[in-house]
Structure formats: structure tokens, C-alpha cells
TORMI-902192 format. One record per residue (C-alpha): residue number from 1; x, y, z. Coordinates in Angstrom, 3 decimals, padded with zeros to 6 digits. Layout:
N
     k          u          v          w
   NUM          X          Y          Z
...
END
This chain:
430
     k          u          v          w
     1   -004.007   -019.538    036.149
     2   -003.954   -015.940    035.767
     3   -000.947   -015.455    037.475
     4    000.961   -017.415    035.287
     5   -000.537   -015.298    032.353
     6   -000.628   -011.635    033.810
     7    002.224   -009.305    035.274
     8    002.318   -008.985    039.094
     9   -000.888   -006.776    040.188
    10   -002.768   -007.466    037.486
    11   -006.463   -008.433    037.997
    12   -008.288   -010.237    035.571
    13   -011.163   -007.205    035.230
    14   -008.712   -004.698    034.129
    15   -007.620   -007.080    031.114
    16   -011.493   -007.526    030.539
    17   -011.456   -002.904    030.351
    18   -008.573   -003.414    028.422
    19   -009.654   -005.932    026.105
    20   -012.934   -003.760    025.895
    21   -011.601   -000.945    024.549
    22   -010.678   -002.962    020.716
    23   -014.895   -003.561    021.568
    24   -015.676    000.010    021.499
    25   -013.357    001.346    019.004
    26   -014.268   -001.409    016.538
    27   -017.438   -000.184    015.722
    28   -016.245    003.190    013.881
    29   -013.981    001.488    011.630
    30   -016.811   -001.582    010.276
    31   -019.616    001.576    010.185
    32   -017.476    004.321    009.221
    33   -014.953    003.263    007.171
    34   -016.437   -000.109    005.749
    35   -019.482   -000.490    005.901
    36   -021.986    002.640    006.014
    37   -020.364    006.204    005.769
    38   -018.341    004.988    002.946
    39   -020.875    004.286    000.071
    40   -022.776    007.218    001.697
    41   -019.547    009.498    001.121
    42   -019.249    008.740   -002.718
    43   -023.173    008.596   -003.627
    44   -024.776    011.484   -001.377
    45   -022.002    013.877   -000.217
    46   -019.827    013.543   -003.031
    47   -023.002    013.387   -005.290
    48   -021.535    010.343   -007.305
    49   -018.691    012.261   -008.679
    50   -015.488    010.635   -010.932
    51   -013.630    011.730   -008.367
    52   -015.501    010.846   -005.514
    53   -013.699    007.526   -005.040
    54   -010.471    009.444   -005.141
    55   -011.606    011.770   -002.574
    56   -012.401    009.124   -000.213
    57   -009.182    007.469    000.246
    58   -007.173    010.594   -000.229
    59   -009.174    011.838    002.850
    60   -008.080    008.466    004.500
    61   -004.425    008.549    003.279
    62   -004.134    012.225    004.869
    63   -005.218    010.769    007.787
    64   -003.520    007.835    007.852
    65   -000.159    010.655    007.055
    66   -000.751    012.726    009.948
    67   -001.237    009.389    012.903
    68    002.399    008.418    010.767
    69    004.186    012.051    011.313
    70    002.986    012.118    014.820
    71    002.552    008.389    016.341
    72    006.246    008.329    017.456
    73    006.360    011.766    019.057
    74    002.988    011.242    020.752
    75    004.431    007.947    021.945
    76    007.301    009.385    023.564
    77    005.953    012.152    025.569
    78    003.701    009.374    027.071
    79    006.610    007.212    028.058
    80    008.129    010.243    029.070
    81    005.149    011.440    031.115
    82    003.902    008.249    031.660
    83    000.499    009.856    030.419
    84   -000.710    007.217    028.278
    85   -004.061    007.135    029.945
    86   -004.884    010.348    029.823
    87   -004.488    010.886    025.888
    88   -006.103    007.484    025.509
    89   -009.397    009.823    027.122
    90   -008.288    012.615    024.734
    91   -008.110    010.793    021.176
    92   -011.142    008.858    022.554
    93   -013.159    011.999    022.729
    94   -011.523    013.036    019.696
    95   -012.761    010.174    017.628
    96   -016.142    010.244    019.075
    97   -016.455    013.996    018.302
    98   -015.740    014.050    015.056
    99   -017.864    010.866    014.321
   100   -020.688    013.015    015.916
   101   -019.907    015.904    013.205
   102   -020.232    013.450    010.429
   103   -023.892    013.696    011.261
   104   -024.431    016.851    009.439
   105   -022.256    015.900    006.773
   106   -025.079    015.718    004.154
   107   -025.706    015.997    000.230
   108   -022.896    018.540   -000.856
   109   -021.192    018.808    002.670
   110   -017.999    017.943    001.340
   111   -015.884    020.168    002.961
   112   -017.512    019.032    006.440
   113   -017.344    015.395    005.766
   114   -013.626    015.386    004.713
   115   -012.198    017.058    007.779
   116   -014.198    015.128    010.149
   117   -013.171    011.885    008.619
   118   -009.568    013.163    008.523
   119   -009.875    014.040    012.034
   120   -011.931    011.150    013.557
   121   -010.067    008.533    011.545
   122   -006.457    010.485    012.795
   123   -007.730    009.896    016.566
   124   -008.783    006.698    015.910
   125   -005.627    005.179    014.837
   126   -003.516    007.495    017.629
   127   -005.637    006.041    020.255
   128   -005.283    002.456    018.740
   129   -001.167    003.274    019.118
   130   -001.821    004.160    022.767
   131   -004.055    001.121    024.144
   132   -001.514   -001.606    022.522
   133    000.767    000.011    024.733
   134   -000.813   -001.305    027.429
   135   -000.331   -004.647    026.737
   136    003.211   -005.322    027.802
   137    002.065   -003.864    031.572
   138   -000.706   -006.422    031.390
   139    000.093   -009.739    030.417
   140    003.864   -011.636    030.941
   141    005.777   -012.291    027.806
   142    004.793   -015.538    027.003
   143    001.285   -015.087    027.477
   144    001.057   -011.421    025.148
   145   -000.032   -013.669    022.547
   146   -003.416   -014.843    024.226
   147   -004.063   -011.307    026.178
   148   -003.646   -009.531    022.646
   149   -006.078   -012.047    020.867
   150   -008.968   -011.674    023.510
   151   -008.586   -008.229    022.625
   152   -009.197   -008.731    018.788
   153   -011.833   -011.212    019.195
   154   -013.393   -008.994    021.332
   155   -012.878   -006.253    018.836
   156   -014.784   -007.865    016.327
   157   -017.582   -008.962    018.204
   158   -017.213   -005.108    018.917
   159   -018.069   -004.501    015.351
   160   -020.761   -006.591    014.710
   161   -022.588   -005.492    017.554
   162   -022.062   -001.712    016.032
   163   -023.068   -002.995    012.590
   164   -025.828   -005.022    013.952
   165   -027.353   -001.558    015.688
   166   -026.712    000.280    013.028
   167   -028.017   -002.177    010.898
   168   -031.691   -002.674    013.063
   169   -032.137    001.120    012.871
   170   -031.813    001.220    008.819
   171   -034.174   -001.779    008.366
   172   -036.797    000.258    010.562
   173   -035.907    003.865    008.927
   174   -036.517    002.152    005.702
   175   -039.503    000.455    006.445
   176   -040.892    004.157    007.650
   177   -040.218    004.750    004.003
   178   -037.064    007.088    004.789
   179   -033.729    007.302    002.586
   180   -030.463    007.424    003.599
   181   -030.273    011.213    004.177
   182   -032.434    010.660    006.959
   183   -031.262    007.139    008.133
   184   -027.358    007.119    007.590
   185   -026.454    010.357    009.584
   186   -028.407    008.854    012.434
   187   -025.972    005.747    012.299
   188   -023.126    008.041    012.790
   189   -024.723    008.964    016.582
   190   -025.408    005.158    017.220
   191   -021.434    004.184    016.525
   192   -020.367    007.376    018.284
   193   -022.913    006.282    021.215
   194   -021.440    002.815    021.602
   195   -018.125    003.774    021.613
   196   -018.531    006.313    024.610
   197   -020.694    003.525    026.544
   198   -018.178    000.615    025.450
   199   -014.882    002.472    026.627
   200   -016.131    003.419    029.968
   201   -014.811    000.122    031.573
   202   -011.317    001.181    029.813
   203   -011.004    004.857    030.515
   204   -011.991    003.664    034.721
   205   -010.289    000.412    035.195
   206   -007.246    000.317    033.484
   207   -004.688    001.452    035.071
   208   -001.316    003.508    034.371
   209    001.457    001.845    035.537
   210    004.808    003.326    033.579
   211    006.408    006.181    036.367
   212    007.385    009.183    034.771
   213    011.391    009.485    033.138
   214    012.351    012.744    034.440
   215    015.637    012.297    032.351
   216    013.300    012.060    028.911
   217    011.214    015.550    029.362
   218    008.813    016.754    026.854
   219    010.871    019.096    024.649
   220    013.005    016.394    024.097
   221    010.837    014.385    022.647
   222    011.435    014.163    019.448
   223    015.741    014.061    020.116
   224    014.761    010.882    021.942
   225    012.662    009.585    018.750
   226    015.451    010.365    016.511
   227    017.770    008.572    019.264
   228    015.634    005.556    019.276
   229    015.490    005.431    015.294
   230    019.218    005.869    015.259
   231    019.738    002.457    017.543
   232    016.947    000.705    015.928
   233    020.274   -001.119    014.596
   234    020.787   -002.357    018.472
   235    017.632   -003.861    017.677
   236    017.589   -006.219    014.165
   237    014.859   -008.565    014.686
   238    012.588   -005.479    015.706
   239    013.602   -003.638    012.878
   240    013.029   -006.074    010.208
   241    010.315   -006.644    011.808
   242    008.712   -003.251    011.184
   243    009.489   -003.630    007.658
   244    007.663   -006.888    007.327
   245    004.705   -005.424    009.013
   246    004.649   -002.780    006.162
   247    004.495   -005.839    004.187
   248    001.932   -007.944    005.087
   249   -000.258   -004.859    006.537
   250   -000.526   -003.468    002.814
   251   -001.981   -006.444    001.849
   252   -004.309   -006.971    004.486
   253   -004.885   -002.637    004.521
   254   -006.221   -003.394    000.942
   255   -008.409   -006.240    001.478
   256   -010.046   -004.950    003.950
   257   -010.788   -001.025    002.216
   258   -011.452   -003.253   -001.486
   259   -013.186   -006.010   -000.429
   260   -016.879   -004.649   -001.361
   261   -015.667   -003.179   -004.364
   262   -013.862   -006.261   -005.379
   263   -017.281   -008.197   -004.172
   264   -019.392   -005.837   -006.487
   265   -017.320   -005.749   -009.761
   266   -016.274   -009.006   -010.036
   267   -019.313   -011.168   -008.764
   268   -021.905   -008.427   -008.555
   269   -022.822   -008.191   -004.763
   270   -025.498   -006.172   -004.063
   271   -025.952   -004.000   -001.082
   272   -027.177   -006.831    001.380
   273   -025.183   -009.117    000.365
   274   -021.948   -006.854    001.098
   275   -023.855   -006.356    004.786
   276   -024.023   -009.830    004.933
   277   -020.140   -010.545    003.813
   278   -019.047   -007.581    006.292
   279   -020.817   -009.892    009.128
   280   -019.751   -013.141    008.457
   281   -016.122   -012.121    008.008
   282   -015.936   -010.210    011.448
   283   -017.445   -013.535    013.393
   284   -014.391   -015.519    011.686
   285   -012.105   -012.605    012.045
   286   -013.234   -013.063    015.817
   287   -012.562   -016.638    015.758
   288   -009.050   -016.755    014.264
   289   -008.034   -013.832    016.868
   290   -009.716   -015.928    020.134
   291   -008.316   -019.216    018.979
   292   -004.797   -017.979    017.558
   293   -004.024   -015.928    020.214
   294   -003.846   -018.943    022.554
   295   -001.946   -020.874    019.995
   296    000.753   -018.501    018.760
   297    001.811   -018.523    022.605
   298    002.667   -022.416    022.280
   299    004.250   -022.377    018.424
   300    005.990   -019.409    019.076
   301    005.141   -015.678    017.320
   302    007.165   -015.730    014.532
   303    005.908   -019.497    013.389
   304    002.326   -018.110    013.780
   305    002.353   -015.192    011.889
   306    004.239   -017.597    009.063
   307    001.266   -019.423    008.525
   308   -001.090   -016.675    008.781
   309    000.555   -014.758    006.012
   310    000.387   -018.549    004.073
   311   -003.074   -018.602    004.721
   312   -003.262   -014.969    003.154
   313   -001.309   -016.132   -000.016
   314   -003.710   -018.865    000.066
   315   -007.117   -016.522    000.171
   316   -006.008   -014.122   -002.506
   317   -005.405   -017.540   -005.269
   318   -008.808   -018.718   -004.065
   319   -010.384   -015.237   -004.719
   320   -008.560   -014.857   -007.949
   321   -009.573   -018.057   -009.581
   322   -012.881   -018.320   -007.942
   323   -015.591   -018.953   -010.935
   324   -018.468   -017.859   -008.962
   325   -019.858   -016.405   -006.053
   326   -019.186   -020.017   -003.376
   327   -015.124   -019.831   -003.827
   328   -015.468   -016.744   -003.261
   329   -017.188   -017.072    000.297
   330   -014.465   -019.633    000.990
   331   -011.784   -017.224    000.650
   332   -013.685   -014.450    002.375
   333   -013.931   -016.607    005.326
   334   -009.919   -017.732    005.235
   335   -009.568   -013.625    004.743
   336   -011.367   -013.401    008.126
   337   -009.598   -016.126    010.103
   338   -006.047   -014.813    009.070
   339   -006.881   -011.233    009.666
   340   -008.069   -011.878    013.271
   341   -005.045   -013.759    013.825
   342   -002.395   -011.732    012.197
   343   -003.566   -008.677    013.687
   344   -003.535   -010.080    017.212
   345    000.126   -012.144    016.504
   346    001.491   -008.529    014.926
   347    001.117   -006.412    018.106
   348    001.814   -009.451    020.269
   349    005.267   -009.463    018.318
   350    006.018   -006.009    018.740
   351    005.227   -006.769    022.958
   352    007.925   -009.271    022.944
   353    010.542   -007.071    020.904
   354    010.091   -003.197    022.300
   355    012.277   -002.265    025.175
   356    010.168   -002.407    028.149
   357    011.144    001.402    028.835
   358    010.234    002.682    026.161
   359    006.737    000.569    024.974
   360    004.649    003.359    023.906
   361    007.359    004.975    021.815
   362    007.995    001.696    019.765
   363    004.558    000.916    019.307
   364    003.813    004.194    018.024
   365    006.211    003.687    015.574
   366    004.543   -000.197    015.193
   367    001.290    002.161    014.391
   368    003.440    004.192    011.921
   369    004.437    001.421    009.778
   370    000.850    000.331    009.919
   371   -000.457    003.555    008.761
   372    002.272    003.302    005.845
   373    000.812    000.075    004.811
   374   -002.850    001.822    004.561
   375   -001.790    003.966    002.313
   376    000.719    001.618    000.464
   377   -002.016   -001.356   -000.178
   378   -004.859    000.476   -001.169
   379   -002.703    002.761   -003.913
   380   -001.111   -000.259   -004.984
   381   -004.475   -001.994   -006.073
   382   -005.795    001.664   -007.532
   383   -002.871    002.097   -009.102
   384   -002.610   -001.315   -010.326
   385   -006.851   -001.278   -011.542
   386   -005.979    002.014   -013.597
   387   -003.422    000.170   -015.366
   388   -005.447   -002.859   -016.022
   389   -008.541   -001.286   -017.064
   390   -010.094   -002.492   -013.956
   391   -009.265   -005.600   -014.243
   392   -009.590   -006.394   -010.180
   393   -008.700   -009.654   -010.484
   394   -004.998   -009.050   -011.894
   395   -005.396   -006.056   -008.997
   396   -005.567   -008.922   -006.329
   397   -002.593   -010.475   -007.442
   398   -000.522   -007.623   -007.697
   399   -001.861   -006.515   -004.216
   400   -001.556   -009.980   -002.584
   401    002.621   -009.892   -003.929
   402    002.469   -007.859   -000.685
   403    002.543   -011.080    001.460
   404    004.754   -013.062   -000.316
   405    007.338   -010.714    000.369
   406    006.174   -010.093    004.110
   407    007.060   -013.469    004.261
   408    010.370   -013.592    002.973
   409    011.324   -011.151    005.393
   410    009.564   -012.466    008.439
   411    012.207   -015.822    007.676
   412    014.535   -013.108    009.380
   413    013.440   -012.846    012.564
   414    014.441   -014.331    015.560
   415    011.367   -013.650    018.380
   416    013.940   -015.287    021.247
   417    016.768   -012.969    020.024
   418    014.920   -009.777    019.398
   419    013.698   -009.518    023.455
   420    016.985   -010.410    024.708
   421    018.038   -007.478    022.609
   422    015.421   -005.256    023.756
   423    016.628   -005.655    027.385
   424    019.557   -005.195    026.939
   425    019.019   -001.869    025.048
   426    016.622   -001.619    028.127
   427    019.852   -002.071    030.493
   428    022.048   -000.209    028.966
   429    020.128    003.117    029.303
   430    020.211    003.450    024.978
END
């Protein structure tokens, strides 16, 4: 069975280390940036400040700017190099170092906090660029679908087990009658922790197998990204593509950064109950990536992410027009399913379409559009609850327009046409 799923030499351990890499780096995104640091950023560091809020995403847009200005460049020296591994070890420690410095980012450490989030959120999302890379080397075309979603699934589970750590250690801090100066700083060396222990199968199993292109050298690289951005025409379905993933990925960017605030304002959730709503949407995020990534291989990529994106249309009417606090748990679970699965059908996608040359480069520029869309979706919604008076429900709306027009230009794409193009951009040396 596994032959007919994974490319020649591949054994099924190494998919397992690759797959357990989305495990380890899970974890700092659903403590960090959801979950834990986040409130702790606006109400202790930031001291509860009007701008506090402001500062928080800003921090995360600069980020999310940087991974954008550099994603392609860093992709092509590793195709170039065929060094993907070793920065994969590099933004690894990068992200865990920085995690570690958010320790000592306490009441008033602003300075501190900001440029370790900046700089453990930019590593984050650079090593995320590199290990999709991977995936073309691993599984065959046909089965990227199913490889990619036992990597998301796993993912998830990745973050609940961080959450559920982090989450043991509060309940006991708190029952020792300590506050969150003490306990919250001490979550930061749990995630950091896990993520070292998690990617050791990754950073010793997988293995590298691009050769080096002496023809594409290192100064070069970013006359070869320009090149490849200047035939992106050679490639149509990939390019419109990209553009639909800024789409839908703004919408889905600004569920999941909003989705506690939304929780809060509109039906009052308190602290546990956002823990609780965190949880339950990562186990059904981890089902619709398990279960869709073996389906979108039979219906075909394009058809799949269709009717995730539906299913997202669907989520944000149920969340808009829910009257109390049950709808509302209904669409927070659909929100779950069609994020596991779109996230898993998006970089399967992007597999199938990038020129097998030349993987890294086009998936770091699969991670910039991504990064766009975190900084498009969440503005959008801010933008769009200034002008409403906080109105978050009209917010949703406007923010959920995002996937109706992700799916308009998905109807563009032809997944059978767009890899025949990419080998023969492959072939003809472009």
C-alpha cells in the first residue's frame, strides 16, 4: 500500500518524522498566539492599554511582513543548495529561542515581548514554508492529498497536547494560589519544551533528497525569484491559484486570531469556556484534516477545497445569526472541520502545481500569500469593527466576503492542467 502512496525510497517512518513536525510546531501557535500569551500580552505586559490590542497584531503583522519579504528568497537558496534541512534546524531553534525569551517578558516588558514575538512568530512561519516543501519528495501526486492531511491532523492533536500541558500546569499554579505572572511565563518553557522533544524525529529522520543546482548559486537568488515571478504566466492555474489562497486564507487568518474575541463580545465567553472552545475546535480541526485528506485524493483537489470554502460560507451565516450560545458551537465545530481540511487540501494543491525543480521556491511564495492573508483578514475585521462601532457581527460578514470570492476564483483552476504545466516549465529549464 505504501508504495502506491509514497515516492520511490520512501519509508513509512520518515512520513511519520515528517508528519511530526506540524505536531511539534503546533503547539506555539494554539499557546502563543491563541490561546495563552495573547490575553497575557494585552492585560499584564501591555498593562491593559487602548492600544494594547493594536500592539498585538501590529507585532504579528510585522512578522507576518518580514516571513512575506523573505519566504521566496529563503526558498530559493534551498532549492539552490538543496539545504532545506538544515534551515528547517535553524528556524526551528529560532522559534524555540525566542519562545524561551518570552519567559521574561513580564508586567511592562514591552519592548522584550514584541521582538521576541516578532522573531519567534517570523521563524515559525519560515520553517512552516520549509517542511511543506518536503512533501512533494514524500508522497506521489495523487496521494499528496492524504500525506498532507496526516500531517494536519497530526498538527492539531499537536496542539491540544501543548494546550492540554500547558493547561494541567495553570490549574495546579492556580490552585498553589499563584497568578499569571508566575504561571503564564512558565507555559512559555513547556511549549518551547515540546517543540524541541516533538521535532527530534523530524530534524533525524527526514531526509534531504533535492541535489544541489550548481547553475542556480546563491547570489543569484533573488534574479531566479524575479525569473520565476516573471513566468508565473507559464503557469495560470498556479497563479490564480495563489490569489485564491489570499482569498480564502484571510478569512480563515481572521477566524482563527478573532474567534475568542468574537466568542467574548457577542455571547460573553468567559475564560474557560474560550479554553474549552480552543479544544474542541482543534479535535474537529483534526478530524476534517485526517478524513479530508484521504478524500480530496478521490474527488480531486480543486472539488475539495470547493466545498470546504462552502462549508466556510456556511459557518460564518450560522455564527452571524446564531441567537445564543448552541448555534454558535455548531458553527465553531463546522469552523474546525473546514479549517483542518482546507489547510491540508491548500498545500496539497500547491504539491500538485509547483515545478518539481523548484518546490521550495514556490512554496515559499505559497507561504507568502499566506502571510498576506494574516495580515489582510484580521485588518479587514478591525477595520471593519471600527467602522461599525463594534458591531462584530456585521464584522463577520464583511470578513467572511473573503470566501465567497476565494471561491469565485478557485472556479478557475484546472488541478490536471496546472501539473502538466508545471512539468513542462520543469522540462524546459524556465
Amino acid at each position: 500500500m505504501a508504495a502506491l502512496l509514497l515516492q520511490p525510497g520512501v519509508r513509512r517512518r520518515e512520513v511519520w518524522a515528517w508528519a511530526m513536525y506540524d505536531f511539534a510546531n503546533s503547539g506555539y501557535t494554539t499557546v502563543v498566539i491563541t490561546a495563552v500569551f495573547s490575553a497575557y500580552f494585552v492585560a499584564v505586559v501591555a498593562g491593559n492599554a487602548p492600544w494594547a490590542t493594536f500592539a498585538w497584531t501590529l507585532a504579528l503583522s510585522v512578522s507576518y511582513g518580514l516571513v512575506m519579504l523573505t519566504a521566496p528568497l529563503v526558498g530559493a537558496w534551498a532549492d539552490a543548495h538543496a539545504r532545506k534541512k538544515r534551515l528547517l534546524v535553524l528556524t526551528t531553534l529560532g522559534c524555540v529561542g525566542f519562545t524561551v525569551a518570552l519567559y521574561w517578558a513580564g508586567p511592562g516588558a514591552l519592548v522584550l515581548a514584541i521582538v521576541a514575538l516578532v522573531l519567534s512568530n517570523y521563524f515559525f512561519g519560515t520553517g512552516e514554508n520549509l517542511i511543506a516543501a518536503f512533501l512533494p519528495e514524500l508522497a506521489r501526486p495523487r496521494a499528496m492529498g492524504r500525506v498532507s492531511g496526516w500531517g494536519w491532523s497530526l498538527g492539531y492533536v499537536g496542539g491540544l497536547a501543548s494546550l492540554g500541558a500547558c493547561l494541567a500546569y495553570i490549574n495546579r499554579a492556580q490552585a498553589h494560589g499563584q497568578q499569571a505572572t508566575a504561571f503564564v511565563p512558565a507555559t512559555m518553557l513547556i511549549t518551547a519544551a515540546l517543540f524541541v522533544l516533538a521535532s527530534l524525529p523530524t530534524l533525524f529522520l527526514l531526509r534531504e533528497r533535492a541535489v544541489p543546482q550548481p547553475g542556480r548559486p546563491a547570489r543569484n537568488a533573488w534574479a531566479q525569484v524575479r525569473h520565476t515571478l516573471g513566468h508565473l504566466r507559464q503557469l495560470p492555474d498556479l497563479r490564480r491559484f495563489l490569489v485564491c489562497t489570499v482569498l480564502y486564507q484571510a478569512g480563515i487568518q481572521a477566524v482563527i486570531t478573532l474567534a475568542a474575541i468574537y466568542a467574548a463580545q457577542v455571547f460573553h465567553f468567559d475564560t474557560p469556556h474560550t479554553i474549552l472552545l480552543v479544544l474542541v475546535v482543534n479535535v474537529t480541526a483534526a478530524a476534517g484534516a485526517f478524513v479530508f485528506g484521504h478524500v480530496q485524493d478521490r474527488i480531486g483537489h480543486v472539488r475539495a477545497i470547493a466545498w470546504t470554502l462552502i462549508g466556510w460560507i456556511a459557518m460564518v451565516a450560522i455564527a452571524w445569526a446564531a441567537p445564543d450560545e448552541r448555534m454558535f458551537w455548531i458553527a465553531a465545530n463546522l469552523a474546525g472541520l473546514c479549517m483542518g481540511a482546507s489547510q491540508s487540501a491548500g498545500r496539497a494543491m500547491v504539491g500538485l502545481l509547483a515545478p518539481p525543480a523548484q518546490q521550495a521556491e514556490f512554496f515559499g511564495l505559497w507561504g507568502l500569500a499566506v502571510k498576506l492573508a494574516s495580515i489582510l483578514g484580521p485588518l479587514t475585521y478591525g477595520a471593519a469593527s471600527w467602522i461599525t462601532r463594534g458591531d462584530h457581527r456585521e464584522s463577520l460578514l464583511v470578513t467572511g466576503s473573503y470566501f465567497v470570492a476565494g471561491l469565485w476564483t478557485l472556479r478557475g483552476v484546472r488541478a490536471g492542467r496546472g501539473h502538466r504545466a508545471a512539468r513542462r516549465f520543469a522540462r524546459v529549464g524556465a
